[in-house]
C-alpha positions as CSV (number, residue, x, y, z in Angstrom):
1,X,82.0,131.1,9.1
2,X,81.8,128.7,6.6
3,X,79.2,126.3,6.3
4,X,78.1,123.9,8.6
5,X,76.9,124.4,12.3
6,X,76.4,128.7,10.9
7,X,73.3,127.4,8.7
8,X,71.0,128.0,11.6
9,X,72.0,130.8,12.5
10,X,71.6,135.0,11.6
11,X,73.5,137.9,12.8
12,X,76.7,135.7,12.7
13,X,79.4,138.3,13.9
14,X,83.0,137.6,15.1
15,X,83.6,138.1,19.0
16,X,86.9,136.9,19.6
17,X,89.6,134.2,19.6
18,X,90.2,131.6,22.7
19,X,93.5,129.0,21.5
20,X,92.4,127.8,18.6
21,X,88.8,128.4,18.5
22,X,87.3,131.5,16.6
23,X,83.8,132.7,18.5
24,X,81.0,134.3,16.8
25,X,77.8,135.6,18.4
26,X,74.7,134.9,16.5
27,X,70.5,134.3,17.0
28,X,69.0,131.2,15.8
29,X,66.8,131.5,13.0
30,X,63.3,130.2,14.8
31,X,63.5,131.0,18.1
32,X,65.8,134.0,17.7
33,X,67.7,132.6,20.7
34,X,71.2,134.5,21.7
35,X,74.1,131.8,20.7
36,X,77.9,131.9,20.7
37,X,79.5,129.9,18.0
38,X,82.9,128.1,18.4
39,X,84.7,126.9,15.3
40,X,88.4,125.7,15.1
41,X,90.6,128.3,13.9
42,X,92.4,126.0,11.4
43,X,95.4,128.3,10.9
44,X,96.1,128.5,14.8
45,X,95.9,124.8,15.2
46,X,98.6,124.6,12.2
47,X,100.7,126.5,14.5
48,X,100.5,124.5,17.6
49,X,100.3,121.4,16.0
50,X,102.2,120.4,12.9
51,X,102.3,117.0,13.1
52,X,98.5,115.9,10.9
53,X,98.3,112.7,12.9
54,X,98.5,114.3,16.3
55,X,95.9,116.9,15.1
56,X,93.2,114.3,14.7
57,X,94.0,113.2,17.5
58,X,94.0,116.6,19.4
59,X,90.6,117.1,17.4
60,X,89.3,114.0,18.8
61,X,90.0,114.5,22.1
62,X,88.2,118.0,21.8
63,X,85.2,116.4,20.2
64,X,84.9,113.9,23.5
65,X,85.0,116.4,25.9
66,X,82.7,118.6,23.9
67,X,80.3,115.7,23.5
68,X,80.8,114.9,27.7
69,X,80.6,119.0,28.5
70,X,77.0,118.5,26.5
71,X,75.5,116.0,28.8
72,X,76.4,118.6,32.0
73,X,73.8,121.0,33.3
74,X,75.7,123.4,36.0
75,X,75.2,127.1,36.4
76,X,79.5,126.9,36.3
77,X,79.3,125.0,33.4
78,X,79.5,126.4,29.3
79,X,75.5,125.0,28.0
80,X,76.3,122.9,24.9
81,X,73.8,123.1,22.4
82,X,74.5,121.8,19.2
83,X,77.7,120.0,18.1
84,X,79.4,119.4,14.8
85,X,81.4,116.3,15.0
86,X,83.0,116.3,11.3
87,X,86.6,116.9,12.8
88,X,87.8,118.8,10.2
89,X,85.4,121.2,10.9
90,X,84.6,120.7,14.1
91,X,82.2,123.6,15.7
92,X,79.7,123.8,18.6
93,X,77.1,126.1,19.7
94,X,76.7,127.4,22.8
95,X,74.8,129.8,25.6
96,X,76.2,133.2,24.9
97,X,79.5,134.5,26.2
98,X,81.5,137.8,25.9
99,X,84.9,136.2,26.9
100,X,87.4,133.5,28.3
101,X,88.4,133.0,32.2
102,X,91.7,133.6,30.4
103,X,90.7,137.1,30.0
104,X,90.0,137.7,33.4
């Protein structure tokens, strides 16, 4: 991972791809919690979107529901706990997972 949303983070290691998103396990650096880290495979969104208008907007619309996901506390809900709004590298933090409902 590059920089970013990664600096607060150890143990950063790749778990595996959901869409367009690459997630990483890692432990935050002071209170050694257990994390997953979701950052925007930038290659896969080139893929499903070519057009570089529609991407921000795609991005943006990620972003808001990111930022609304946050706000929600629900044992069925992913935990949002940090957020990087720069949209062309946008990443967020999160309560650990080991894979997607898609996976299931």
């Amino acid at each position: 991972m590059g920089p970013g949303i990664s600096s607060n983070y150890d143990n950063i290691t790749y778990v595996f791809n959901a869409g367009c998103w690459k997630v990483h396990s890692a432990i935050h650096k002071v209170d050694n919690e257990r994390v997953c880290l979701w950052e925007i495979d930038k290659d896969e969104l080139d893929k499903m979107i070519t057009d570089e208008a529609m991407q921000n907007e795609y991005l943006q619309k990620l972003l808001d529901g990111i930022q609304k996901c946050k706000k929600l506390r629900h044992p069925n809900v992913l935990k949002i706990l940090e957020i990087q709004d720069n949209l062309s590298k946008l990443s967020f933090c999160s309560e650990p997972v080991s894979s997607t409902l898609e996976a299931l």
